[in-house]
mmCIF file of the C-alpha atoms, coordinates in Angstrom:
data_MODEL
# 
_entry.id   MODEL 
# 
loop_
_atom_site.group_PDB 
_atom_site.id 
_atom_site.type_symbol 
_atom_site.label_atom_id 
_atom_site.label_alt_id 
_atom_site.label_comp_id 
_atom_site.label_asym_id 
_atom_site.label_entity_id 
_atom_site.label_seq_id 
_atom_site.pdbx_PDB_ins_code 
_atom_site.Cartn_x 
_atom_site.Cartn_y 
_atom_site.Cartn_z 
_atom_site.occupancy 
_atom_site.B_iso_or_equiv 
_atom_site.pdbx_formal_charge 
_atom_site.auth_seq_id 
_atom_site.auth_comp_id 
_atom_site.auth_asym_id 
_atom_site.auth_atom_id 
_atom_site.pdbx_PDB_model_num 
ATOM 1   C CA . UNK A 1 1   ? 3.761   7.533  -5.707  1.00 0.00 ? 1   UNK A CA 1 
ATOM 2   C CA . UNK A 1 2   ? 4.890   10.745 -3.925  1.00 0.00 ? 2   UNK A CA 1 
ATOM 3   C CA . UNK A 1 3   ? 2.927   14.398 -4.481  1.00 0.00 ? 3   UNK A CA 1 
ATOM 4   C CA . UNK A 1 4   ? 5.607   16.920 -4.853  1.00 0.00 ? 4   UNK A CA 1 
ATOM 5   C CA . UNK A 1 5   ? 4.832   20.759 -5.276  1.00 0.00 ? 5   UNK A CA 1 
ATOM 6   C CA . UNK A 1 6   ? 5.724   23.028 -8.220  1.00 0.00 ? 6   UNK A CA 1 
ATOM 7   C CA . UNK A 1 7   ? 6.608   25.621 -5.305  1.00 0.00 ? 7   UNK A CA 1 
ATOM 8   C CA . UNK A 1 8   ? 8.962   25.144 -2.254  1.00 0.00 ? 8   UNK A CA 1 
ATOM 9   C CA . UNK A 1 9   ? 11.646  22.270 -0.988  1.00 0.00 ? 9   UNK A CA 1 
ATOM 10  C CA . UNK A 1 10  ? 10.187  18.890 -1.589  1.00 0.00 ? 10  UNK A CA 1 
ATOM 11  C CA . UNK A 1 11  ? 10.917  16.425 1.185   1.00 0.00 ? 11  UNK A CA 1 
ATOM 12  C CA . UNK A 1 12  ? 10.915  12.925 0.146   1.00 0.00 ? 12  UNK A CA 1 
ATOM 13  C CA . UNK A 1 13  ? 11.118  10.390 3.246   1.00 0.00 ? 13  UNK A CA 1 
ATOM 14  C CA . UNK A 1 14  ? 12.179  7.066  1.883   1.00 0.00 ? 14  UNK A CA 1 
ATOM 15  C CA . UNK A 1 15  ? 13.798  3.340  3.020   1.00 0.00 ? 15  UNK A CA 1 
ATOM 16  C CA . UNK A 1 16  ? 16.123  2.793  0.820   1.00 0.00 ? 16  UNK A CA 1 
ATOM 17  C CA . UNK A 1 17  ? 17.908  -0.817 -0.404  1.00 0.00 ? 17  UNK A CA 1 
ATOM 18  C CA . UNK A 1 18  ? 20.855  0.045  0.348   1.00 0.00 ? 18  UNK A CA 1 
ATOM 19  C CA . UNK A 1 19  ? 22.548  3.238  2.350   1.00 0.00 ? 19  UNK A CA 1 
ATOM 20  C CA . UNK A 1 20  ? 25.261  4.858  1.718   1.00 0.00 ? 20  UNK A CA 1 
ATOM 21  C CA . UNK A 1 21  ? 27.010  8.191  2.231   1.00 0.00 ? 21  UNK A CA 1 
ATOM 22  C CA . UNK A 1 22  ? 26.587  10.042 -0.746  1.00 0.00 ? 22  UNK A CA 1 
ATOM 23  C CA . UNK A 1 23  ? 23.408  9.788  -3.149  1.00 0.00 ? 23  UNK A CA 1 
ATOM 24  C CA . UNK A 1 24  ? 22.765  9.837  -7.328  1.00 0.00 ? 24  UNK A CA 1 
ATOM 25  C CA . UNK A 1 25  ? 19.268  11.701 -7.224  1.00 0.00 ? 25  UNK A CA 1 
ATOM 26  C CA . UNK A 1 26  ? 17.485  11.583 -11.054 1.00 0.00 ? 26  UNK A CA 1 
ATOM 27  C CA . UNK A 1 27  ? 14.297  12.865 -11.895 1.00 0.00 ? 27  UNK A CA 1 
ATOM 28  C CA . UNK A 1 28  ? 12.878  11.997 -15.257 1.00 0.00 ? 28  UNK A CA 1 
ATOM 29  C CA . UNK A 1 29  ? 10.153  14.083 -17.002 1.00 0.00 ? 29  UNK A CA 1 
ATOM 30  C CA . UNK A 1 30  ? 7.421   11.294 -18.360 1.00 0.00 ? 30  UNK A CA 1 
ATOM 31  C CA . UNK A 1 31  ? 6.038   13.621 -20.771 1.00 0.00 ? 31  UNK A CA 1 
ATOM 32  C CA . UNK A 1 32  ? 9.052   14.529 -22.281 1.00 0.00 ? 32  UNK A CA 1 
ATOM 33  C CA . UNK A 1 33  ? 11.640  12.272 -21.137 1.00 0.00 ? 33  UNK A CA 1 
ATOM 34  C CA . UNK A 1 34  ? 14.514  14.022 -20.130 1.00 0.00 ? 34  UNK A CA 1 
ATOM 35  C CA . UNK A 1 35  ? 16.552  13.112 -17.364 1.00 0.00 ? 35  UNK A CA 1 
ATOM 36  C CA . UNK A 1 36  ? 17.983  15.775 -14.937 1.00 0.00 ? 36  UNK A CA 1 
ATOM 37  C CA . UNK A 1 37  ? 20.555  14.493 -12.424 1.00 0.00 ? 37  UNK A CA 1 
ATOM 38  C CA . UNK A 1 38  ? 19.431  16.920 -9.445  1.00 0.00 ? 38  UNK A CA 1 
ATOM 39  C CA . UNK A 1 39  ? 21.789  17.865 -6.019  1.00 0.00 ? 39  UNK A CA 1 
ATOM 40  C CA . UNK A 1 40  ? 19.634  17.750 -2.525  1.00 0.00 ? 40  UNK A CA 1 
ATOM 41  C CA . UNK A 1 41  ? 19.935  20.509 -0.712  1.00 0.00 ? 41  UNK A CA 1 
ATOM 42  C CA . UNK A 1 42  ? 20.159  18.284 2.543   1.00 0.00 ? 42  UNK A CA 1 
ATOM 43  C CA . UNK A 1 43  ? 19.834  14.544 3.859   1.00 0.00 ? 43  UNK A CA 1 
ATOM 44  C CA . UNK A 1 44  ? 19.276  13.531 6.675   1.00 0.00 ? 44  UNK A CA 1 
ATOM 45  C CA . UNK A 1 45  ? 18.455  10.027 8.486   1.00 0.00 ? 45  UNK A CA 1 
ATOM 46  C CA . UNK A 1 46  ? 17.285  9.889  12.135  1.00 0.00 ? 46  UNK A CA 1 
ATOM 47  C CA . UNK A 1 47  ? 17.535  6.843  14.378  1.00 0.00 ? 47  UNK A CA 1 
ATOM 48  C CA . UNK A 1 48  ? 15.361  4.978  12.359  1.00 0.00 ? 48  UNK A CA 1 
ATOM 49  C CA . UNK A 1 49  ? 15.302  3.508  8.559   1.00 0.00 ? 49  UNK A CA 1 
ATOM 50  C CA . UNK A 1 50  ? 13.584  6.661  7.047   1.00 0.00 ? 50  UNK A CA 1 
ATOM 51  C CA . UNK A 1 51  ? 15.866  8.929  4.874   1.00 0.00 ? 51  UNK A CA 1 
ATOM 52  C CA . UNK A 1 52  ? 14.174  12.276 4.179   1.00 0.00 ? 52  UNK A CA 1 
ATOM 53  C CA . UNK A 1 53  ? 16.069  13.902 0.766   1.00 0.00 ? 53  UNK A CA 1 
ATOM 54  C CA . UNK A 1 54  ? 15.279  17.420 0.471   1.00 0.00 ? 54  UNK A CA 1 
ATOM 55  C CA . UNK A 1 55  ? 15.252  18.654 -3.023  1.00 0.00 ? 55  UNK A CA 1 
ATOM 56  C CA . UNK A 1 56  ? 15.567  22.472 -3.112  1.00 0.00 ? 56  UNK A CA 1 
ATOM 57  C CA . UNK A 1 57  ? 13.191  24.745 -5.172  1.00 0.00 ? 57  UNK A CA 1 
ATOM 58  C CA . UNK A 1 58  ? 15.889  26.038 -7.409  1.00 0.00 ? 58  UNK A CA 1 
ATOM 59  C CA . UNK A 1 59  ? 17.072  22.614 -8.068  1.00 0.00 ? 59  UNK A CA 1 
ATOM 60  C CA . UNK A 1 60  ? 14.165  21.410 -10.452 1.00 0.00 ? 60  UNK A CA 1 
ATOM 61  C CA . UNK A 1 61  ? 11.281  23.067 -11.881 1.00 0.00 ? 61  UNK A CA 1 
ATOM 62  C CA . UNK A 1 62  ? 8.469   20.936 -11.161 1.00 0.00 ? 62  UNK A CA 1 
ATOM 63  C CA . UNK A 1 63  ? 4.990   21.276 -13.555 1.00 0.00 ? 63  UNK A CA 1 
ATOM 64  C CA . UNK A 1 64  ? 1.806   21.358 -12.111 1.00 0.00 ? 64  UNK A CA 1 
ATOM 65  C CA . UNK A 1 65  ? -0.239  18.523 -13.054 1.00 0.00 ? 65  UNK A CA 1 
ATOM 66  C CA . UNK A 1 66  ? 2.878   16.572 -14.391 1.00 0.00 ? 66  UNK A CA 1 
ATOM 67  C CA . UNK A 1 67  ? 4.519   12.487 -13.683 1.00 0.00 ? 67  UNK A CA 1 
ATOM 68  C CA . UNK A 1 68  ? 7.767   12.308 -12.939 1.00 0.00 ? 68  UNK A CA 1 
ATOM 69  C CA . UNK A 1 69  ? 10.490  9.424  -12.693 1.00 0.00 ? 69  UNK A CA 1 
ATOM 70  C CA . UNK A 1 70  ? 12.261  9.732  -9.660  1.00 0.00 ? 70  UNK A CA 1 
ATOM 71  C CA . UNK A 1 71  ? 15.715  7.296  -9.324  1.00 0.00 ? 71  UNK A CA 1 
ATOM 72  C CA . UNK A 1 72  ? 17.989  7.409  -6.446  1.00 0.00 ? 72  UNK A CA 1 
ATOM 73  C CA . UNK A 1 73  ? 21.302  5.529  -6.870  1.00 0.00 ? 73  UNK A CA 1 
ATOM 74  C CA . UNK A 1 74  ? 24.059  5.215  -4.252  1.00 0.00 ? 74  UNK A CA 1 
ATOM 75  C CA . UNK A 1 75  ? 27.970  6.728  -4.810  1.00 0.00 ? 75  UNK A CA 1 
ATOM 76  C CA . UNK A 1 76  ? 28.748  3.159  -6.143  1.00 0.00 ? 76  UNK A CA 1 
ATOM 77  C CA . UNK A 1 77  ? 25.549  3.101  -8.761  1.00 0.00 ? 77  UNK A CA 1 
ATOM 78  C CA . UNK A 1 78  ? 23.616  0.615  -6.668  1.00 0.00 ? 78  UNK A CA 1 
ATOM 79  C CA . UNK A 1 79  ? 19.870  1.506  -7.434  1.00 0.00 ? 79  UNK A CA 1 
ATOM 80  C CA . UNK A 1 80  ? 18.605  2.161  -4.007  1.00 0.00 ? 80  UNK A CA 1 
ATOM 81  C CA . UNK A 1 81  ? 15.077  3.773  -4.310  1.00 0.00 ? 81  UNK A CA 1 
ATOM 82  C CA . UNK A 1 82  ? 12.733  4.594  -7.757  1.00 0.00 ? 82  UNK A CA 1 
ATOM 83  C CA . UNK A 1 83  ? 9.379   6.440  -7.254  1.00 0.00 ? 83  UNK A CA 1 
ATOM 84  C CA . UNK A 1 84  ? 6.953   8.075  -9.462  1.00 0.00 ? 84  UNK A CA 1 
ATOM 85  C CA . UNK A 1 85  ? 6.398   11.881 -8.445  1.00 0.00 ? 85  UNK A CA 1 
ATOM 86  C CA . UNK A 1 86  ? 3.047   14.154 -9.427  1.00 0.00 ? 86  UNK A CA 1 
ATOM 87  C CA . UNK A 1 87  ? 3.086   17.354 -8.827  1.00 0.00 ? 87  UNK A CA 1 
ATOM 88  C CA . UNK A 1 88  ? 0.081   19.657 -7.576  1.00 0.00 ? 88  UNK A CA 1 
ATOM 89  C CA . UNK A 1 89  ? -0.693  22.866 -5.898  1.00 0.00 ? 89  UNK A CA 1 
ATOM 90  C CA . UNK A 1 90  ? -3.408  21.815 -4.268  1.00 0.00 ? 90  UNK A CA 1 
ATOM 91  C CA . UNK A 1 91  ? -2.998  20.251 -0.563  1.00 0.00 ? 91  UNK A CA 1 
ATOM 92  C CA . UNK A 1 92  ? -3.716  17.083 -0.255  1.00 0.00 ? 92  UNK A CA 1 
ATOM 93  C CA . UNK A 1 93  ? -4.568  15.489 3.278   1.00 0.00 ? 93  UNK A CA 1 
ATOM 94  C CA . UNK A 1 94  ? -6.019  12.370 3.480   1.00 0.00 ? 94  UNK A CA 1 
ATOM 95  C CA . UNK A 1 95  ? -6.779  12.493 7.301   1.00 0.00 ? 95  UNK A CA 1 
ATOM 96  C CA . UNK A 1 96  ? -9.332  14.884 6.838   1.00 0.00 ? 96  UNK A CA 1 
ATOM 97  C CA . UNK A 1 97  ? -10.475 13.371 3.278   1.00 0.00 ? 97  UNK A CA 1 
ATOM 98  C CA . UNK A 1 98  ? -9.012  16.290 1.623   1.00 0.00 ? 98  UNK A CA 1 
ATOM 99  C CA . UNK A 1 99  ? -8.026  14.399 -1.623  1.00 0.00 ? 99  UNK A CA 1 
ATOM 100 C CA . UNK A 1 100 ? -7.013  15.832 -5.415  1.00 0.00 ? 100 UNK A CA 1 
ATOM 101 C CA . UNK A 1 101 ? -9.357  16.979 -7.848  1.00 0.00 ? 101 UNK A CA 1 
ATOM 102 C CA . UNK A 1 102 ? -8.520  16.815 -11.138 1.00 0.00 ? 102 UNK A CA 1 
ATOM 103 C CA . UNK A 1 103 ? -11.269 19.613 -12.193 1.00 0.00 ? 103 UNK A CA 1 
ATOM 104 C CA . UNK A 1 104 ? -10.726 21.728 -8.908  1.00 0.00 ? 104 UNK A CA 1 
ATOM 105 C CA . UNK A 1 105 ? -11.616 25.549 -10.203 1.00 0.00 ? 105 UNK A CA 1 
ATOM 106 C CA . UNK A 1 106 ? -12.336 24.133 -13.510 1.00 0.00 ? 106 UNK A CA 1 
ATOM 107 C CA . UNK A 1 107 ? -15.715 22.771 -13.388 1.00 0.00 ? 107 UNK A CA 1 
ATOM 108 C CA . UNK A 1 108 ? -18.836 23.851 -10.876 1.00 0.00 ? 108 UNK A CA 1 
ATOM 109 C CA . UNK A 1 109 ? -21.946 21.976 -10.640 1.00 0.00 ? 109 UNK A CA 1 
ATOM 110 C CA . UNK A 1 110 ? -25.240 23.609 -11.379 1.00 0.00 ? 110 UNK A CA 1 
ATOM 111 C CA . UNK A 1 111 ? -27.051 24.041 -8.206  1.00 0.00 ? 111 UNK A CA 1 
ATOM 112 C CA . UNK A 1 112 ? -31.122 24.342 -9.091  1.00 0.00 ? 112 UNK A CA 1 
ATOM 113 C CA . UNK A 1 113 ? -34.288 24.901 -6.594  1.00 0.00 ? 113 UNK A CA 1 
ATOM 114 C CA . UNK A 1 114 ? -36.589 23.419 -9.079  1.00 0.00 ? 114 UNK A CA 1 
ATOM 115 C CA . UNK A 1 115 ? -38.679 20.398 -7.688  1.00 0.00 ? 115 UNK A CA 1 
ATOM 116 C CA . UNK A 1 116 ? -40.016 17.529 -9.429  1.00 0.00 ? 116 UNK A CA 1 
ATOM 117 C CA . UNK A 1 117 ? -43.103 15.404 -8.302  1.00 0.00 ? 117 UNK A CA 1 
ATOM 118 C CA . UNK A 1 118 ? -43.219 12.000 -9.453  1.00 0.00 ? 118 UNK A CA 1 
ATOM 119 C CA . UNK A 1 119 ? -46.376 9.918  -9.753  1.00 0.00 ? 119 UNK A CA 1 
# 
């Protein structure tokens, strides 16, 4: 699963099946189910395996709190890469335990002083 945000280019880094020179990029909406073939703005591999796909923010509008179906097919229709995307707002950085919260700025616990004594 990749976390994708409802603001800004999206950069999804992927190793493909198969490479090729030209890619088929569709995202599919899981709650409603449409399918919207979508042009990256760039793609680029380095030296190694990784292919980072750059989906522009004009490209797709991305809902916050939302699954997605992402599909990546090469020029010939070879499937070369399916994902699931979620998109959030909030960051998310596991290094520093910074993980998603499904209730963030919904829900606050109720913080009390009072002291019990059990005998």
């Amino acid at each position: 699963m990749r976390v994708v945000t409802p603001t800004g280019d999206n950069d999804i880094v992927i190793i493909p099946r198969v490479y090729s020179a030209s890619y088929d990029i569709t995202i599919t909406d899981r709650q409603t189910n449409v399918s919207t073939t979508v042009t990256a703005e760039s793609i680029s591999q380095d030296n190694s395996d990784y292919i980072t796909i750059t989906i522009a923010e004009d490209s797709y509008d991305f809902n916050e709190s939302s699954f997605y179906d992402l599909t990546i097919d090469s020029e010939t229709g070879k499937l070369m890469h399916r994902d699931i995307l979620f998109c959030t707002s909030q960051t998310i950085d596991q290094d520093v335990n910074n993980t998603y919260d499904i209730n963030e700025g919904e829900y606050t616990p109720n913080e009390t002083t009072n002291e019990y004594i059990v005998i």
